[in-house]
C-alpha positions as CSV (number, residue, x, y, z in Angstrom):
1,X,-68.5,57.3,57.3
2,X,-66.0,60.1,56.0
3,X,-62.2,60.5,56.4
4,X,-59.2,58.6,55.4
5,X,-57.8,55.2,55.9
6,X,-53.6,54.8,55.8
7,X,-53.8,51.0,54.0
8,X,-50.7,49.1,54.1
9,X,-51.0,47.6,50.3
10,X,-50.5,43.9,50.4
11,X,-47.9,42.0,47.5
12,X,-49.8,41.1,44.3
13,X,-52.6,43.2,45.5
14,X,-53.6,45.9,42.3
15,X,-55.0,49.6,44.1
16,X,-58.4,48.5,42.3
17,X,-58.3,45.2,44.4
18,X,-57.7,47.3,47.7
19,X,-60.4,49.8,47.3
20,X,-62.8,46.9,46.5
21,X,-62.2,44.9,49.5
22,X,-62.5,48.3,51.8
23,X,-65.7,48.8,49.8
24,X,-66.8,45.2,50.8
25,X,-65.3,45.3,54.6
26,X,-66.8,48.7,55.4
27,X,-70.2,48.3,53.2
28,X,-69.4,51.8,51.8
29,X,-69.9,53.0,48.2
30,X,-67.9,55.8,47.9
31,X,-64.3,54.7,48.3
32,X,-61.4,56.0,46.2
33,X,-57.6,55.9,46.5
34,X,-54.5,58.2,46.1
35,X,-51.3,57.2,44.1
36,X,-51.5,54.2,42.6
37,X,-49.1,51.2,43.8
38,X,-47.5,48.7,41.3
39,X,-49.4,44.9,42.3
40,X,-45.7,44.1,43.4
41,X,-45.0,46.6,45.5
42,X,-46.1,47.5,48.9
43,X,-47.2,50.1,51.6
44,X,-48.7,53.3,52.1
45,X,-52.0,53.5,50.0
46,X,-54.1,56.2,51.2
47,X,-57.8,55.6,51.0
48,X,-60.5,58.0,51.2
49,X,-63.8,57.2,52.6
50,X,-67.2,58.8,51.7
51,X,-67.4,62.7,51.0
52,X,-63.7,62.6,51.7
53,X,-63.1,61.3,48.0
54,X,-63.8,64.6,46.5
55,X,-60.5,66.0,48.7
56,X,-58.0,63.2,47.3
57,X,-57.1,65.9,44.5
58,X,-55.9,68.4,47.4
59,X,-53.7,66.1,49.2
60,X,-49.3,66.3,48.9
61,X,-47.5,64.7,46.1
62,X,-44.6,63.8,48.2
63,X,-43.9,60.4,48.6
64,X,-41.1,57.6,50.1
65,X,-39.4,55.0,49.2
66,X,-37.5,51.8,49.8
67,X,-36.2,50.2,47.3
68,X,-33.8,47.3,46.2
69,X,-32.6,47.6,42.7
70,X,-30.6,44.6,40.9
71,X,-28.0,45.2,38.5
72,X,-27.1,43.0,36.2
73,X,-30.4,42.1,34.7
74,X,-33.1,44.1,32.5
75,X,-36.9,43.0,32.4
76,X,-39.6,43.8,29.8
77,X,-41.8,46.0,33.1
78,X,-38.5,47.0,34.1
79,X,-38.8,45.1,37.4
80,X,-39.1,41.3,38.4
81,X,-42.3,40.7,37.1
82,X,-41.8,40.7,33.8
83,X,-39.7,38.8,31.6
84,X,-35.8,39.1,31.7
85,X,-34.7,40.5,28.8
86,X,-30.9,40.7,29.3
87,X,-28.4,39.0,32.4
88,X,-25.4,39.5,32.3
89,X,-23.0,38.7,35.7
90,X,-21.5,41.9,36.6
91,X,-19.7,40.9,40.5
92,X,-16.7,43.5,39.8
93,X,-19.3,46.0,39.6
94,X,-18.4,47.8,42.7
95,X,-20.4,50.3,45.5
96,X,-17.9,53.0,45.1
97,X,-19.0,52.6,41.4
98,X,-22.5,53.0,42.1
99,X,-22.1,56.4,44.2
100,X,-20.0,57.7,41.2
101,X,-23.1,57.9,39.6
102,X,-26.3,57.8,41.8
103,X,-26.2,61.6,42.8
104,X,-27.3,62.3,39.1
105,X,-30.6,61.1,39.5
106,X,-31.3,63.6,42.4
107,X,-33.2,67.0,42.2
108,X,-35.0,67.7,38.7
109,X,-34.6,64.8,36.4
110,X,-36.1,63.8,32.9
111,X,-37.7,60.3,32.8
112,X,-39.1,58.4,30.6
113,X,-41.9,56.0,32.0
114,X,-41.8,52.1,31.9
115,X,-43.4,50.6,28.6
116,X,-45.6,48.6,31.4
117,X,-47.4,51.5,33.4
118,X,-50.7,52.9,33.4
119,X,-50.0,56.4,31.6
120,X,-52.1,57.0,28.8
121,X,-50.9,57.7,24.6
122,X,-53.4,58.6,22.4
123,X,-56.4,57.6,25.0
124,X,-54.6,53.9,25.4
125,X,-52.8,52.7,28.8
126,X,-49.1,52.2,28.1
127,X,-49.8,48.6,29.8
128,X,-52.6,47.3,27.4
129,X,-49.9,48.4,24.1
130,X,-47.2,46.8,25.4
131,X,-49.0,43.2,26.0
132,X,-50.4,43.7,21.8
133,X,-46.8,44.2,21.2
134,X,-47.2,48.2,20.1
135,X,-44.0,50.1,20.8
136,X,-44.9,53.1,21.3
137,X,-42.3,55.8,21.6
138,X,-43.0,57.3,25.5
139,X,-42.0,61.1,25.8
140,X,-39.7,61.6,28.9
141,X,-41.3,63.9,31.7
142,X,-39.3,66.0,34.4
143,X,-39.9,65.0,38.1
144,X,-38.4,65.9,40.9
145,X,-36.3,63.5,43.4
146,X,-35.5,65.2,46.6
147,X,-32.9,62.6,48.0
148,X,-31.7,58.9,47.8
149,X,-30.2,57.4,50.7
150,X,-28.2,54.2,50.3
151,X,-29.1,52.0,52.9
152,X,-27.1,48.7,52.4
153,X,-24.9,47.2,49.0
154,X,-24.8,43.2,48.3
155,X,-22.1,41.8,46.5
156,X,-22.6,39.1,43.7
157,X,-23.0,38.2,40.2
158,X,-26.1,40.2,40.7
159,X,-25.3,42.6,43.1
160,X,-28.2,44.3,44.8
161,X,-28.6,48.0,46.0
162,X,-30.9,48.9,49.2
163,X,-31.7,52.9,48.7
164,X,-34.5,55.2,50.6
165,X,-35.8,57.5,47.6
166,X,-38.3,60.7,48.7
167,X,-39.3,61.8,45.8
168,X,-42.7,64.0,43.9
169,X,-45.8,62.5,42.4
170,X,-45.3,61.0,38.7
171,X,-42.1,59.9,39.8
172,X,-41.3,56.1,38.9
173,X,-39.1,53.8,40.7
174,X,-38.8,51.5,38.4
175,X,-37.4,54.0,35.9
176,X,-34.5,54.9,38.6
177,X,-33.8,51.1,38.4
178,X,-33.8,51.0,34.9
179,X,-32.0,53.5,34.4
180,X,-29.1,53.3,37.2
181,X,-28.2,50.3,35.1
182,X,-28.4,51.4,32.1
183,X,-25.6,54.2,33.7
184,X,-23.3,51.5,35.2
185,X,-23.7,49.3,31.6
186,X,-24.8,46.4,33.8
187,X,-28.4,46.7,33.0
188,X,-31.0,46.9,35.8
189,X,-34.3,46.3,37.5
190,X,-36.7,46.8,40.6
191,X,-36.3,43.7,43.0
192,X,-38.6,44.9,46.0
193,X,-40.3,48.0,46.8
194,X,-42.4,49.4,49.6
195,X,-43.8,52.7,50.1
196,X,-42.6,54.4,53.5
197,X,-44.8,57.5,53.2
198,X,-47.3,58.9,50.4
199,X,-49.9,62.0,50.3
200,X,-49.1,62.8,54.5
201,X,-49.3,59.2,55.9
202,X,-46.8,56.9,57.0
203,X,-45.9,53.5,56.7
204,X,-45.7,53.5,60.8
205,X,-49.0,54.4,61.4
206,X,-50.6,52.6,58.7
207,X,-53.2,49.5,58.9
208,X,-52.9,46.3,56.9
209,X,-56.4,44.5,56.3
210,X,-55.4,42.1,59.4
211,X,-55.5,45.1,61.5
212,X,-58.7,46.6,59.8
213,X,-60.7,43.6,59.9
214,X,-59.5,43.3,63.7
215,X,-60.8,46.9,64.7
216,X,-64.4,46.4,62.8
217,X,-65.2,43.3,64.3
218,X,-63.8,44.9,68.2
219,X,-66.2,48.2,66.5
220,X,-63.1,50.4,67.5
221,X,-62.2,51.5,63.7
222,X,-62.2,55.2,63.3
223,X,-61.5,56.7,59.8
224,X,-58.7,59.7,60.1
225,X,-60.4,62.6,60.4
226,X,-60.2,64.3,56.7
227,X,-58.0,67.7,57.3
228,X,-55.2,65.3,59.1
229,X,-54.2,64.9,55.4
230,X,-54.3,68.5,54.2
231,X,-51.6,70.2,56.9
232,X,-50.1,71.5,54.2
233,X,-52.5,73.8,53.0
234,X,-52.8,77.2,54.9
235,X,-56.0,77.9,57.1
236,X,-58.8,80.4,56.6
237,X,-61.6,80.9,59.4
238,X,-64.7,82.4,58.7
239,X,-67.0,83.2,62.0
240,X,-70.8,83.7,62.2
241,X,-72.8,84.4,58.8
242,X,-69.2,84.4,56.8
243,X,-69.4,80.7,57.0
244,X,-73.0,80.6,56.8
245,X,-72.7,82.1,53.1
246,X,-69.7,80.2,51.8
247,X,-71.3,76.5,52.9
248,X,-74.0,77.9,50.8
249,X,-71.7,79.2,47.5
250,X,-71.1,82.3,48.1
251,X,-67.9,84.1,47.7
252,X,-66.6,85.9,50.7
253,X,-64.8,89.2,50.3
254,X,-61.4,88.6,52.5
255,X,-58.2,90.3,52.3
256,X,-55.9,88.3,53.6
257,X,-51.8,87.8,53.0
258,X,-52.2,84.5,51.4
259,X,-53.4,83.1,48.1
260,X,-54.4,79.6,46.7
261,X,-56.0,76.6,47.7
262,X,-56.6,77.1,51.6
263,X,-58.4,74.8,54.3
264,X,-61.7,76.2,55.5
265,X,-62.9,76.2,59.2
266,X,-65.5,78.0,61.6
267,X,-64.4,79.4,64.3
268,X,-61.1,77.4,64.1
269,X,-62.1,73.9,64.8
270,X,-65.0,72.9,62.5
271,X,-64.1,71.7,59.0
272,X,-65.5,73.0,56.4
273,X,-64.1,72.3,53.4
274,X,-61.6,73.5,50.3
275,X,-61.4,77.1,49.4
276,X,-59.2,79.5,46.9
277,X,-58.3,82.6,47.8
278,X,-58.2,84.8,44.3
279,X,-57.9,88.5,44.3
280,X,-58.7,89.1,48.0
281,X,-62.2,86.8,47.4
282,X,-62.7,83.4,48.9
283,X,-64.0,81.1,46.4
284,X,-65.5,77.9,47.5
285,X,-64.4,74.4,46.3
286,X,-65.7,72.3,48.1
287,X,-68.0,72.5,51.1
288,X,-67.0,69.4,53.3
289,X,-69.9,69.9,55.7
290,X,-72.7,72.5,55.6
291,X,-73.3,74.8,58.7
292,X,-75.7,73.1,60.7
């Protein structure tokens, strides 16, 4: 079995858990996963299935959000799992105030990571130094938010902000949270979030483990076929002994107007894997599936 599966992350569920229970459900070694998902958050975890690990590396960084964000209290993991750290009652706090300042955390932005995330300093997860109580001084990183949309506003001591965020990879909603508050002086944190779209796949379309347990016992599950995933990539075809040579290694002389990481097919409809296209040569990748 090869190909993808669009999981819909349960709450309280760690990425590690999910992978391990598709291991277990589909009795298949090689499973892997793209863009890790807090335990408390939920949505779109794309899972790859067999050889189809090996492309997870090649699939788009773009991801979507929805997120609430309350202001008026600060955590220790900068969301509601941790411990509250500050609350302070903030119901004049207004949405016209909020939209003052929102539109400076789109396009190119410097962030600095939560203290409780999985990046690593000096070989150590950020996570495992903040529970031995090391502060550790976490340089900020530039990523890219390509829009928030503010989808509802609750009033309140602890007034709560609804927002759609489509953002790049490395980005951390949490942070935005944090952050906002930190703008407005009210303090803030992440309430709920759930991934709407990550790596190509939609929340819409995706399966929860309900559903997947459903389809194996009716025998109906089908894994996405692998290229679904990697539509943004532009497409080389090779015909006859071309793609005879480059399943085997070989280079293939091509001069073509494009450059980079391309898809690879025979004859336009067999998938054959991840090529590069370098000074007018077609390097292989990774061969997907040989010529048989």
């Amino acid at each position: 079995m090869q190909g993808f599966l669009n999981l819909n992350k349960p709450f309280d569920w760690t990425s590690h858990d999910c992978v391990a229970r598709v291991r277990k459900l589909l009795r298949l070694k090689r499973v892997g996963h793209a863009g890790t998902l807090d335990p408390a958050a939920t949505g779109v975890l794309p899972i790859a299935l067999g050889k189809a690990t090996r492309l997870l590396q090649y699939l788009p960084g773009d991801k979507a959000y929805k997120a609430t964000i309350r202001l008026g209290v600060r955590t220790t993991t900068d969301d509601l799992q941790g411990e509250i750290a500050t609350s302070q009652p903030c119901s004049e706090l207004s949405l016209a105030m909020v939209k003052t300042v929102l539109p400076q955390f789109e396009g190119k932005i410097e962030q600095i990571p939560p203290s409780y995330s999985a990046i690593q300093v000096d070989g150590k997860r950020l996570y495992d130094l903040a529970r031995q109580g090391e502060k550790v001084e976490v340089p900020a990183r530039v990523v890219e938010v390509f829009q928030i949309e503010i989808l509802d506003w609750r009033e309140g001591d602890f007034p709560e902000l609804d927002v759609a965020i489509a953002c790049g990879s490395g980005t951390y909603i949490r942070a935005i949270a944090r952050d906002l508050g930190a703008m407005l002086e009210t303090g803030g944190t992440l309430a709920a979030l759930t991934r709407t779209a990550s790596s190509g796949f939609n929340l819409a379309d995706s399966l929860t483990f309900t559903d997947l347990e459903a389809q194996l016992q009716a025998g109906i599950f089908q894994p996405i076929v692998p290229d679904v995933a990697l539509q943004h990539l532009p497409i080389v075809n090779l015909l006859g002994t071309s793609a005879e040579k480059w399943c085997q290694g070989q280079r293939i002389p091509l001069n073509l107007d494009v450059a980079g990481i391309v898809r690879v097919y025979e004859e336009e409809t067999r998938f054959l894997g991840i090529g590069q296209l370098q000074d007018d040569v077609l390097i292989p990748q990774m061969v997907f599936e040989p010529i048989s």
